[in-house]
MARPAVO-623073 format. One record per residue: residue number from 1; x, y, z of N, C-alpha, C in turn. Coordinates in steps of 0.05 Angstrom, whole numbers. Example, Ala and Ser with C-alpha at 12.3 -4.5 7.8 and 13.67 -1.06 7.14 Angstrom:
// residues 2
num nc1 nc2 nc3 cac1 cac2 cac3 cc1 cc2 cc3
1 264 -114 156 246 -90 156 264 -66 156
2 257 -45 142 273 -21 143 258 1 157
This chain:
// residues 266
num nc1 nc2 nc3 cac1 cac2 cac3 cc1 cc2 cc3
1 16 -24 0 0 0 0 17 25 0
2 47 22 1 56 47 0 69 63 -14
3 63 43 -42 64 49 -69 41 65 -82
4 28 63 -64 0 85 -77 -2 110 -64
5 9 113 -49 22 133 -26 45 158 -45
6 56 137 -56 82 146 -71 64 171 -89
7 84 197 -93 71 218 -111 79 209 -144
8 96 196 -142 108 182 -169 94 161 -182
9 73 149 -165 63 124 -176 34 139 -181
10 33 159 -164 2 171 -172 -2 189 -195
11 18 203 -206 17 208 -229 23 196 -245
12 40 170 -240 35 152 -266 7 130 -277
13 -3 132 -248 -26 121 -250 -50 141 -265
14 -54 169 -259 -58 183 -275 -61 186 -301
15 -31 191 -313 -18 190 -334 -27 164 -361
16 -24 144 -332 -30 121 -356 -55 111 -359
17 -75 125 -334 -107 111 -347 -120 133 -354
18 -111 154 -372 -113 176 -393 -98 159 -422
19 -80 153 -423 -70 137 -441 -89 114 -454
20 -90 100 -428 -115 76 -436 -133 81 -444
21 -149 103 -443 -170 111 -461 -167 117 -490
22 -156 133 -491 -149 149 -516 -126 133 -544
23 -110 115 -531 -94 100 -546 -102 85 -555
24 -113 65 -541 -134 43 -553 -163 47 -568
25 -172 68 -560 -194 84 -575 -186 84 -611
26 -156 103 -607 -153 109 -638 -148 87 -649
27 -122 66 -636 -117 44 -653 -145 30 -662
28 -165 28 -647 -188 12 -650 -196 24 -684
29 -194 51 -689 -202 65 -717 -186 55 -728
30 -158 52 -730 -133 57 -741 -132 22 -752
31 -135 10 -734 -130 -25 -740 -162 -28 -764
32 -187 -14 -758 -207 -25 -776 -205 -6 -802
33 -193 10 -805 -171 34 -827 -151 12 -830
34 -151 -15 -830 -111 -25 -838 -91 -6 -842
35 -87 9 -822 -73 36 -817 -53 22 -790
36 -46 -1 -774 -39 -2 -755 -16 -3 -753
37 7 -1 -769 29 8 -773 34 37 -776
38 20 50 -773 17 83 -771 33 95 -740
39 24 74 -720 30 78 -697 72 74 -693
40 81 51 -699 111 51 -704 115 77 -715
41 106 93 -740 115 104 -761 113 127 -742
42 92 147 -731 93 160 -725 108 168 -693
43 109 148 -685 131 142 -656 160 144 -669
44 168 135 -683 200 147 -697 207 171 -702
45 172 180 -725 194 212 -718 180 229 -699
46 159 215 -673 166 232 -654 191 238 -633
47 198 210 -631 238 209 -622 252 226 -638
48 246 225 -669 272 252 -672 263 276 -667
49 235 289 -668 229 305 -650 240 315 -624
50 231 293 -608 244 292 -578 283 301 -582
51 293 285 -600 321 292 -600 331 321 -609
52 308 331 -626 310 360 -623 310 385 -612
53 288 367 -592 280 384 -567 298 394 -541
54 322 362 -544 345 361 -528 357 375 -533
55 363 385 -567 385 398 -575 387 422 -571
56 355 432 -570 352 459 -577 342 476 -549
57 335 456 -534 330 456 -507 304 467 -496
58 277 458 -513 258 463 -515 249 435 -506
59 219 434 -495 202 417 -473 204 393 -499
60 214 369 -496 213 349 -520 189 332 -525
61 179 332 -508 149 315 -519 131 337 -534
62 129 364 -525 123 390 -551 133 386 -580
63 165 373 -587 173 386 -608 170 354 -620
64 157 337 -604 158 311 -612 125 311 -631
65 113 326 -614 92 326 -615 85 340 -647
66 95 365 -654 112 379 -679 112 359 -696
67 135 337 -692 140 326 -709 122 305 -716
68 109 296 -701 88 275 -715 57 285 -727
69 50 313 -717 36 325 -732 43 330 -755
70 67 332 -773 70 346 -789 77 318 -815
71 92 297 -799 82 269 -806 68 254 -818
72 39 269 -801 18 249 -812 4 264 -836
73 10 300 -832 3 312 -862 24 300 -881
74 45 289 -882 55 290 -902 50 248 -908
75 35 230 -891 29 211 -896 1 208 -914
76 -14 229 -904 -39 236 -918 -40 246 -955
77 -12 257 -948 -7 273 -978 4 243 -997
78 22 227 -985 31 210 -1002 17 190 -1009
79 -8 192 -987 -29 165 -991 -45 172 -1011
80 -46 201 -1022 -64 209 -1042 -48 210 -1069
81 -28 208 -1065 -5 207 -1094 -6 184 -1096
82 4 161 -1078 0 130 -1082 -19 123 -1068
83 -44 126 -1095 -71 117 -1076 -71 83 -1085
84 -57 74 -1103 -65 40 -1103 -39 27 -1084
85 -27 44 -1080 -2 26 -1063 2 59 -1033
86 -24 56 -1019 -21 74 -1004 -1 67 -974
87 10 36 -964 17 43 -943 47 43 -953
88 50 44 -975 86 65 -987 87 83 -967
89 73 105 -959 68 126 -954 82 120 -918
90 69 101 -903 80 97 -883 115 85 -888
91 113 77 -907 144 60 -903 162 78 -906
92 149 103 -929 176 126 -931 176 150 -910
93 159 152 -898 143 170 -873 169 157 -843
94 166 125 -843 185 116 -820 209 118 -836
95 220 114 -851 247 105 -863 261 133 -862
96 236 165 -860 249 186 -863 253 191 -830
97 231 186 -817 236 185 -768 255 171 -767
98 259 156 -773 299 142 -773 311 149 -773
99 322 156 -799 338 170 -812 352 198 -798
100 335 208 -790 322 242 -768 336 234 -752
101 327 214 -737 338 211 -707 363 195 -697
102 366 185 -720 396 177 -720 417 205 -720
103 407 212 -744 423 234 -746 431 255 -719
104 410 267 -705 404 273 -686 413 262 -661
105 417 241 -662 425 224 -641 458 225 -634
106 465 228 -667 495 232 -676 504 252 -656
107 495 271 -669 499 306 -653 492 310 -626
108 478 298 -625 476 307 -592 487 289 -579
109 501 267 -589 525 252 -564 545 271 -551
110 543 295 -558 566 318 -547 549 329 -523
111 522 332 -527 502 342 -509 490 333 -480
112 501 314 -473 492 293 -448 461 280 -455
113 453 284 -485 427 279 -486 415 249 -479
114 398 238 -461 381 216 -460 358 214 -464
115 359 208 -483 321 184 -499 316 161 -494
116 330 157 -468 317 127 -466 300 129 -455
117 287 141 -443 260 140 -432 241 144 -449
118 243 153 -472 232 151 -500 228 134 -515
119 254 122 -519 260 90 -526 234 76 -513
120 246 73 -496 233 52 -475 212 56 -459
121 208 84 -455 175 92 -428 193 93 -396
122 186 113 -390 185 118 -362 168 129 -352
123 148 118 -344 126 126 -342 124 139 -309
124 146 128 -290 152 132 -262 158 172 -264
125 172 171 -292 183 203 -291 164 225 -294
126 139 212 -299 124 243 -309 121 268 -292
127 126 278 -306 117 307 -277 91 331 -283
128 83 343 -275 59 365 -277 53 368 -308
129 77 380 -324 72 393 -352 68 364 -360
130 74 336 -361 67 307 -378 43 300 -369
131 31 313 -357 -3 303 -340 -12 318 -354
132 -10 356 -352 -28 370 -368 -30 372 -394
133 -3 357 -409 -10 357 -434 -21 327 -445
134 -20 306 -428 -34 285 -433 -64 283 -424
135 -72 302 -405 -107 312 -407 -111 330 -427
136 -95 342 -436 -106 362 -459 -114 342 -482
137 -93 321 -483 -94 313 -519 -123 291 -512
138 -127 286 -486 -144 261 -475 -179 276 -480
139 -173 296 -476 -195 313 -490 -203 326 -517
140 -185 328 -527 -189 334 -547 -194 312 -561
141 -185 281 -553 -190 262 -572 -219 253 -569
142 -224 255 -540 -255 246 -532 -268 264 -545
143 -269 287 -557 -289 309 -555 -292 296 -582
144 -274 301 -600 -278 284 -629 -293 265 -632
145 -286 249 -619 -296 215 -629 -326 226 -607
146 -337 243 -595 -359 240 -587 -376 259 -605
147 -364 275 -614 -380 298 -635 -383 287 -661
148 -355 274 -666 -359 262 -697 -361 235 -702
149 -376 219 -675 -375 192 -684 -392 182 -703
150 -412 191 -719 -427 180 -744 -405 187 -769
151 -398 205 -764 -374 208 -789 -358 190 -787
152 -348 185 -766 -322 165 -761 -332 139 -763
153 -351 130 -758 -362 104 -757 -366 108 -793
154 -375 122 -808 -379 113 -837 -360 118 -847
155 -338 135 -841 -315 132 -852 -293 105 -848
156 -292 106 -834 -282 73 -825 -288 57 -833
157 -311 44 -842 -326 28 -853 -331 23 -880
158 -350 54 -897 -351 53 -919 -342 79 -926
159 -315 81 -920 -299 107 -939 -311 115 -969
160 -319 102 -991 -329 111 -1012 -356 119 -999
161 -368 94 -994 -399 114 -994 -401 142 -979
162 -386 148 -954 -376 169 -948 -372 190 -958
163 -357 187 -986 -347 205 -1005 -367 215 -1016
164 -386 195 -1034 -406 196 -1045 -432 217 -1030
165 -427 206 -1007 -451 219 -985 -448 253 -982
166 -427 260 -990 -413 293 -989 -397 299 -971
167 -393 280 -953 -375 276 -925 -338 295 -943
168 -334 306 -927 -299 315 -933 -285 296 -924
169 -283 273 -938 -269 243 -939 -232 254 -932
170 -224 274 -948 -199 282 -940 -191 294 -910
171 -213 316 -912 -217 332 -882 -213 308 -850
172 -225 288 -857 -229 276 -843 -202 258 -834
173 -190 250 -857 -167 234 -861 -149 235 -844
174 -149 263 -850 -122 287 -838 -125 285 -803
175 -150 294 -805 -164 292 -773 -157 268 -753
176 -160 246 -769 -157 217 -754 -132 220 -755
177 -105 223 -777 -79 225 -776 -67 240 -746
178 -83 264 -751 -63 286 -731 -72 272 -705
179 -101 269 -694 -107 258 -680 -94 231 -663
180 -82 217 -682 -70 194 -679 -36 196 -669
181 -35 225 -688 2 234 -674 0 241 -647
182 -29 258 -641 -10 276 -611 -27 252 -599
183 -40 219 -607 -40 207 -570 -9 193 -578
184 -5 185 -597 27 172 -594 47 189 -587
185 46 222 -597 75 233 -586 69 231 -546
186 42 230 -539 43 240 -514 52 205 -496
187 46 181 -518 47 162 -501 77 147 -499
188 99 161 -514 125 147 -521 139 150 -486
189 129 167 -479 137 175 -448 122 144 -431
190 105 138 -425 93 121 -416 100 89 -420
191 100 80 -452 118 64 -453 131 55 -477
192 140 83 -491 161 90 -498 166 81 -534
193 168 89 -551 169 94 -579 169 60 -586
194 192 50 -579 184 17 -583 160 5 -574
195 158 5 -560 132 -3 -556 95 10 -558
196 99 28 -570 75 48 -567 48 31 -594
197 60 22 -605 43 3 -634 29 -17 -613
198 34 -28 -591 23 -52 -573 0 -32 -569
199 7 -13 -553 -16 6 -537 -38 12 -559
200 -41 22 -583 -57 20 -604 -66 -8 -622
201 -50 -25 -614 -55 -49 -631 -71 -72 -607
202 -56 -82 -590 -68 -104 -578 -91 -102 -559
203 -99 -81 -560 -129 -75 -546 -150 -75 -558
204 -141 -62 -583 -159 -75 -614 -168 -103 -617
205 -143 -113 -617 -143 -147 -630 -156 -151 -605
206 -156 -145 -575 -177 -158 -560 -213 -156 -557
207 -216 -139 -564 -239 -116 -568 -252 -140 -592
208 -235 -140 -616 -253 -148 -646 -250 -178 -642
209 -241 -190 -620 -239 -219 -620 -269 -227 -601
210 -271 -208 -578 -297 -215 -571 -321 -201 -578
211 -318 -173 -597 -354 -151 -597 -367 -164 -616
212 -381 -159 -602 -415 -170 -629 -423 -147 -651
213 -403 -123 -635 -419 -101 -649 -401 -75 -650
214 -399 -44 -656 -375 -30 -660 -385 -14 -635
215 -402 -19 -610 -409 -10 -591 -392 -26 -582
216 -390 -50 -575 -385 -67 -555 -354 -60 -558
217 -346 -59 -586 -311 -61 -593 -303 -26 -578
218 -315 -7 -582 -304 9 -565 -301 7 -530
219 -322 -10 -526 -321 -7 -503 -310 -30 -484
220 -295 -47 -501 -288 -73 -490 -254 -56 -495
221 -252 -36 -518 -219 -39 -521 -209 -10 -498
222 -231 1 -489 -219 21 -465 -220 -1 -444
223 -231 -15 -435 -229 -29 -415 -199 -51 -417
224 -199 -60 -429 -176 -79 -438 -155 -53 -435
225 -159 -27 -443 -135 -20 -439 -122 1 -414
226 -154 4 -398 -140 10 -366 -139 -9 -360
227 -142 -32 -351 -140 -50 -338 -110 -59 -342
228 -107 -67 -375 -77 -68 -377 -54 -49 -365
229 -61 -33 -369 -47 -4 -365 -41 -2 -327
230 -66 -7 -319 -63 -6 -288 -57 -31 -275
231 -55 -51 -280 -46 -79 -275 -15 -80 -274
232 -9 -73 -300 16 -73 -310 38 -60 -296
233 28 -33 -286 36 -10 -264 40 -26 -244
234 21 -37 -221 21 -47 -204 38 -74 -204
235 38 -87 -221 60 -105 -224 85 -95 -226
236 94 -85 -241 120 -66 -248 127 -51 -227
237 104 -48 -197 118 -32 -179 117 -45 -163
238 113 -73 -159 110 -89 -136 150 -102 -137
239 148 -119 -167 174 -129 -174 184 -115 -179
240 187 -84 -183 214 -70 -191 216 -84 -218
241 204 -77 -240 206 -80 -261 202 -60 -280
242 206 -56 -309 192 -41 -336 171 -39 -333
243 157 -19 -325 138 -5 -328 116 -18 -358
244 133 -1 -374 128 -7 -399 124 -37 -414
245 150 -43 -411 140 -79 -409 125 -91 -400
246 126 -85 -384 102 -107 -367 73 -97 -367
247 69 -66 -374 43 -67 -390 29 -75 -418
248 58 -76 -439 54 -92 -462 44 -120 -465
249 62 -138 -432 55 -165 -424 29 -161 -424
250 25 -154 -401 -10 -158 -394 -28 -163 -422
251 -17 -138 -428 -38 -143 -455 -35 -163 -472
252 -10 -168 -478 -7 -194 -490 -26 -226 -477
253 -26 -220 -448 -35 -244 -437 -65 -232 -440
254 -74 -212 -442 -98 -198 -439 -115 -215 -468
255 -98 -212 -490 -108 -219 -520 -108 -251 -519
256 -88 -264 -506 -83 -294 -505 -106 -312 -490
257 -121 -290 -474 -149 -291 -454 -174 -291 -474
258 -162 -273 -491 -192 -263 -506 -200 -273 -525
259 -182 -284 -543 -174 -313 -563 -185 -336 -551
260 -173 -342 -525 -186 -370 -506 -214 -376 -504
261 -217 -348 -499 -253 -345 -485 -275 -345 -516
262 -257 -338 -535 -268 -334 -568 -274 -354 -577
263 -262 -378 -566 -252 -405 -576 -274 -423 -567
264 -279 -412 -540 -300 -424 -525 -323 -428 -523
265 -335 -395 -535 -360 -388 -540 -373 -406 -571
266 -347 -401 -592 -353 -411 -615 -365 -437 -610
């Protein structure tokens, strides 16, 4: 009990069941969009972001944040140039966040700079400004998906008839894109650029393995993903372990549950 006591564990507990909503929310769009490689892509070049931020000595999850907004406009632009071979667009989108942050990484070995908590999630480190800007983006994503969920539900679904319907099929695109950068630049902190595709992906695959319905899949993949998220915490602070890891686990065992029980019902 005196881990909940701790001021470090209560803003990460914070931190991360703001995350669990909003991460698994978008992946849930993003995986029924075959978009779920979007999440890697845009976590790379929010690290070279972040390495910018070191350099220049500006708040790095801000300039991370920069960089994957500007990302997903230019993933949106390439998906409309290669509209029959559109996930090109992600492969040259990550191959250019690489590239960035290597580079970047180069140069600031003179600088004392560390991204491993980027790398990897430290979710123990957050402090005041990583809370208020992870309720800001936690709102802004809920406000969306609650104002525009008939759009989003027929976009997702039937993108042409959409089009057809007079819907701004592009407007929208863009929207889900940027939307999708600032919950990944805000979640690389939590658990961390390598791993941030789990947090959007395997709460999905648990969600669409048991809903009957695109009600049930939203609301089975926020749950799957506080639960993960706060499980994972509490394990990771019992053993002195990765944070981050061991909330990826959960979920992993979380999906290996949901598969089982899928198996069962059939």
């Amino acid at each position: 009990m005196e881990l909940l006591t701790a001021e470090f564990f209560q803003r990460a507990l914070i931190g991360g069941a703001l995350i669990a909503v909003t991460a698994p929310l978008m992946g849930l769009f993003l995986v029924l969009r075959r978009l779920a490689m979007i999440g890697d892509t845009l976590s790379h070049v929010s690290i070279a972001g972040v390495a910018l931020g070191f350099l220049i000595n500006v708040y790095p999850v801000a300039v991370g944040l920069a960089f994957a907004i500007a990302a997903s406009f230019a993933i949106e632009a390439l998906r409309r140039t290669y509209r029959t071979f559109a996930e090109l667009s992600i492969a040259i989108i990550m191959s250019g966040g690489i590239a960035l942050a290597s580079i970047l990484f180069t140069v600031g070995r003179g600088y004392n700079m560390n991204v491993s908590s980027y790398l990897f999630g430290s979710i123990y480190t957050l402090d005041g400004t990583d809370l208020i800007v992870i309720a800001a983006v936690t709102a802004v994503v809920l406000a969306a998906a609650l104002l525009l969920k008939k759009e989003l539900f027929l976009l997702t679904f039937e993108e042409e008839a959409a089009a057809v319907s007079g819907l701004p099929v592009r407007y929208f695109n863009v929207l889900i894109s940027v939307l999708a950068a600032l919950v990944i630049s805000v979640s690389i902190k939590i658990v961390g650029a390598l791993l941030v595709s789990a947090l959007l992906t395997i709460p999905a695959a648990c969600s669409l393995a048991l809903a009957k319905s695109f009600r049930q899949a939203i609301a089975l993949v926020v749950i799957v993903g506080e639960v993960s998220v706060i499980a994972g915490l509490w394990i990771a602070g019992i053993w002195s372990q990765a944070p981050g890891g061991t909330i990826v686990l959960v979920m992993i065992a979380a999906l290996l549950l949901s598969l089982a029980a899928r198996k069962i019902r059939v």
